[in-house]
C-alpha positions in Angstrom: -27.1 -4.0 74.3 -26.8 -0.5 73.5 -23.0 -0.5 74.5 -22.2 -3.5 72.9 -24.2 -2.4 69.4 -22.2 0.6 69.6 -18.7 -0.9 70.5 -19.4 -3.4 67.1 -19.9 0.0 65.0 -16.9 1.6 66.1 -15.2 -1.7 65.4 -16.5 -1.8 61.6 -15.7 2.5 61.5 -12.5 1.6 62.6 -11.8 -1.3 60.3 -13.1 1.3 57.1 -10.9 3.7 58.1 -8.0 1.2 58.2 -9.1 -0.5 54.4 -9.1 3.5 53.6 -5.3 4.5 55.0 -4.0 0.9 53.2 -5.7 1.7 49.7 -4.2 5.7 50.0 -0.6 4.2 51.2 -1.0 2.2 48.1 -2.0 4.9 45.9 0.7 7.0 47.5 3.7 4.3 47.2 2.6 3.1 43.8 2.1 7.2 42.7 6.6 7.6 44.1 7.1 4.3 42.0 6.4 6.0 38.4 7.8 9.2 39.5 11.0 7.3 40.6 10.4 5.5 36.7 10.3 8.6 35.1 13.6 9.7 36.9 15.2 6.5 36.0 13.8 7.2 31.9 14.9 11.1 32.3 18.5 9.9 32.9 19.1 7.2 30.6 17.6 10.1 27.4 20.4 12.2 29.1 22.9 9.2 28.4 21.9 8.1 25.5 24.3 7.3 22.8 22.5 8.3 19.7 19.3 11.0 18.8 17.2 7.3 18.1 17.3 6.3 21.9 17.1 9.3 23.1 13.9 10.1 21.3 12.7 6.5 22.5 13.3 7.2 26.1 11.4 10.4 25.9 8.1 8.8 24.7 8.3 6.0 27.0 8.5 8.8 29.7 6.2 11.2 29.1 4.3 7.8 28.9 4.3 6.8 32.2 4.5 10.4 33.4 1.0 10.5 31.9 -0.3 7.2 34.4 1.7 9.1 37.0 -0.7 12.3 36.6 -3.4 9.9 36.7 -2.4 8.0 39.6 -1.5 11.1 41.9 -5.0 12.1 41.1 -6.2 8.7 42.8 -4.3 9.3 45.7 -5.9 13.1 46.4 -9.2 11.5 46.0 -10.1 14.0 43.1 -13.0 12.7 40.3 -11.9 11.4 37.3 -12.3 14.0 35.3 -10.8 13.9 31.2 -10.9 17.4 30.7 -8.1 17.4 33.6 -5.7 14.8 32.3 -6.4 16.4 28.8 -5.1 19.4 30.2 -2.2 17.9 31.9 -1.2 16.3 28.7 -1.4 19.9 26.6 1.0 21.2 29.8 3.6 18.4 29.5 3.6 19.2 25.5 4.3 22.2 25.4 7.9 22.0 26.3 8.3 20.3 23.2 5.9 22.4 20.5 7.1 26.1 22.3 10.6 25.8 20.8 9.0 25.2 17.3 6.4 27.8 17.4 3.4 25.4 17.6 0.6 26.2 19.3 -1.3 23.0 21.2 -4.8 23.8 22.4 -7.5 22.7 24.1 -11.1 23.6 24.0 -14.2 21.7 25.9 -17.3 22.5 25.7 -18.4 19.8 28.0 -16.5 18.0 30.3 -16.8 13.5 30.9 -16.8 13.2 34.0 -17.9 9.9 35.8 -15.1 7.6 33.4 -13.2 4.7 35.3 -9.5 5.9 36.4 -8.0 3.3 33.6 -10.3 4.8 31.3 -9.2 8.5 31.4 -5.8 7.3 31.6 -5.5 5.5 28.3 -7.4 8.5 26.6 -5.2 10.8 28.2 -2.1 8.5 26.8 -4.0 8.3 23.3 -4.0 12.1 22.7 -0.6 12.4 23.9 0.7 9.8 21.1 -1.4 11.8 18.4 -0.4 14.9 19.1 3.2 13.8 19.5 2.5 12.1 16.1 1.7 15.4 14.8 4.8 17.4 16.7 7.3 15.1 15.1 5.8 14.7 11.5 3.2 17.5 10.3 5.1 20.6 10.3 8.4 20.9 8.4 11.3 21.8 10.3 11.1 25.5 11.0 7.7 25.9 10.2 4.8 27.4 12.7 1.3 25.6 13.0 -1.5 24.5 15.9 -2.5 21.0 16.6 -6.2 21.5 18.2 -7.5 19.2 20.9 -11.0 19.2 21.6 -14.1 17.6 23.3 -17.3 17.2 22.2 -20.9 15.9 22.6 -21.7 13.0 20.1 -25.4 12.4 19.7 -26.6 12.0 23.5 -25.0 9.6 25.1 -21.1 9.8 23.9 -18.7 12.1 23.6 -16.1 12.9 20.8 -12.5 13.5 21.6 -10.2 15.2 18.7 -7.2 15.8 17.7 -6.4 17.5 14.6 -3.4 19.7 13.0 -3.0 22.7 10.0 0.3 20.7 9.2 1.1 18.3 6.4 -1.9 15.5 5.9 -1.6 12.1 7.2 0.7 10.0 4.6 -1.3 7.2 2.8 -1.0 4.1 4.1 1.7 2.5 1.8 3.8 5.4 3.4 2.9 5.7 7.2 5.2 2.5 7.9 7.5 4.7 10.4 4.1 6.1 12.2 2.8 2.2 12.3 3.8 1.2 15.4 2.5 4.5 17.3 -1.1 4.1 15.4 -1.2 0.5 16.2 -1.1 1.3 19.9 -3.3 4.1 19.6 -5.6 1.6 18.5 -5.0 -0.5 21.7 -5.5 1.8 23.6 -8.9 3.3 22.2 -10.1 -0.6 22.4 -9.4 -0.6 25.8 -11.3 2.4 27.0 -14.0 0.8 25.3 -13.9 3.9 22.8 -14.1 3.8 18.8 -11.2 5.2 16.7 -12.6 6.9 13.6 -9.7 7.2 11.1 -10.3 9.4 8.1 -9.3 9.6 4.5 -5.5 9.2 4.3 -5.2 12.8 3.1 -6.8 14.0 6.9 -5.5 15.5 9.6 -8.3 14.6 12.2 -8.3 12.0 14.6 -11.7 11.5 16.4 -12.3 9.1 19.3 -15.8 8.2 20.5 -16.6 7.1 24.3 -20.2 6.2 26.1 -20.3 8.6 28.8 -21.8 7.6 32.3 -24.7 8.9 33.0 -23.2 11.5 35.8 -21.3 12.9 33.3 -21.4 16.8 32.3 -22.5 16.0 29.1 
C-alpha cells in the first residue's frame, strides 16, 4: 500500500511539473511572439513613407512592447507588481522626452502589489498613452518641462495613480478632437482594470486613476 500510495504521488508531482513546463513554454513562446511584433512595427516606422505613419507605428509599438514587459515578467515568475511596469514604462520614455529636455518621473510611496497580470498591464499601457499625450502636445517645440507620475494611497482600500505635466493645460473639449481617439482608449482601458478615470476641469493637467487594491497589497 505504501508503495503504490507513493508511486500515485509521484505520478500527480510529475503530472504538476509537466502542467508547469507547458504553461512556462507558453509564456516563453507567446513572450518571443510580441518581441518578434515589435520588430516587425520597428521596421515598417523605419519604412514609412510619411512622419503620420511613422508616428503611428511607434505608438502601436511601444504598445505592445508594454504587454511584452508584462508578459516576460509572467514567464520569470516574478509578482505582479505596478510600481515595476510603471517603471518600465518611464525607461522606454525616456528615449523620446531626453531629446527635448523633459524630465519623466516617477515617485511611489507605496507600491500595488497583488493586481491580476491583465490588470497591471492595461494600467501600465494607460500611463504610457498619457504621458505620451503630454510628450506630443503640452510643451511647445523647444521648450523644457516634467511630466510627474505618481502612486498613491486613496482612502484605505484603493490606490491613486497620476499623471500630470507643468506644460500647456488640457484643450477644452470642443478642441481636444486630435487627442479623442487616444482619451477614448484610455478610457477603455481604465474600465477594464476595473479602475475609475477622474478627468478634471478642461484647463488641468492631471490625470488620476483609481483602483481597489487586494488585500496583499503594500498599501
Amino acid at each position: 500500500m505504501i508503495h503504490r500510495h507513493a508511486s500515485h504521488s509521484t505520478g500527480f508531482d510529475l503530472s504538476a511539473a509537466s502542467d508547469d513546463l507547458l504553461l512556462r513554454e507558453t509564456y516563453h513562446r507567446s513572450s518571443n511572439d510580441m518581441q518578434l511584433v515589435v520588430s516587425l512595427l520597428s521596421l515598417l516606422s523605419r519604412r514609412a513613407p510619411n512622419a503620420e505613419a511613422r508616428d503611428a507605428l511607434a505608438d502601436a509599438m511601444a504598445r505592445v512592447a508594454i504587454l511584452a514587459h508584462a508578459r516576460a515578467d509572467l514567464n520569470e515568475r516574478r509578482p505582479t507588481s505596478l510600481r515595476r511596469a510603471l517603471e518600465q514604462v518611464c525607461e522606454a520614455l525616456v528615449s523620446q522626452t531626453e531629446p527635448r529636455s523633459i524630465l519623466i518621473s516617477l515617485h511611489t510611496a507605496y507600491d500595488v502589489q497583488g493586481l491580476s497580470p491583465h490588470h497591471v498591464a492595461a494600467l501600465a499601457l494607460v500611463v504610457n498613452e498619457l504621458a505620451t499625450n503630454a510628450i506630443k502636445h503640452a510643451f511647445l517645440d523647444g521648450a523644457a518641462g516634467h511630466i510627474r507620475i505618481s502612486i498613491r494611497r486613496h482612502g484605505d482600500r484603493h490606490a491613486a495613480i497620476l499623471v500630470e505635466d507643468d506644460g500647456m493645460p488640457f484643450p477644452a473639449a470642443d478642441n481636444a478632437k486630435k487627442a479623442g481617439m487616444g482619451l477614448s482608449l484610455v478610457r477603455r482601458l481604465v474600465a477594464s482594470a476595473d479602475g475609475v478615470l477622474i478627468e478634471h476641469a478642461p484647463a488641468s493637467k492631471r490625470f488620476e486613476i483609481r483602483i481597489a487594491v487586494p488585500a496583499t497589497s503594500g498599501l
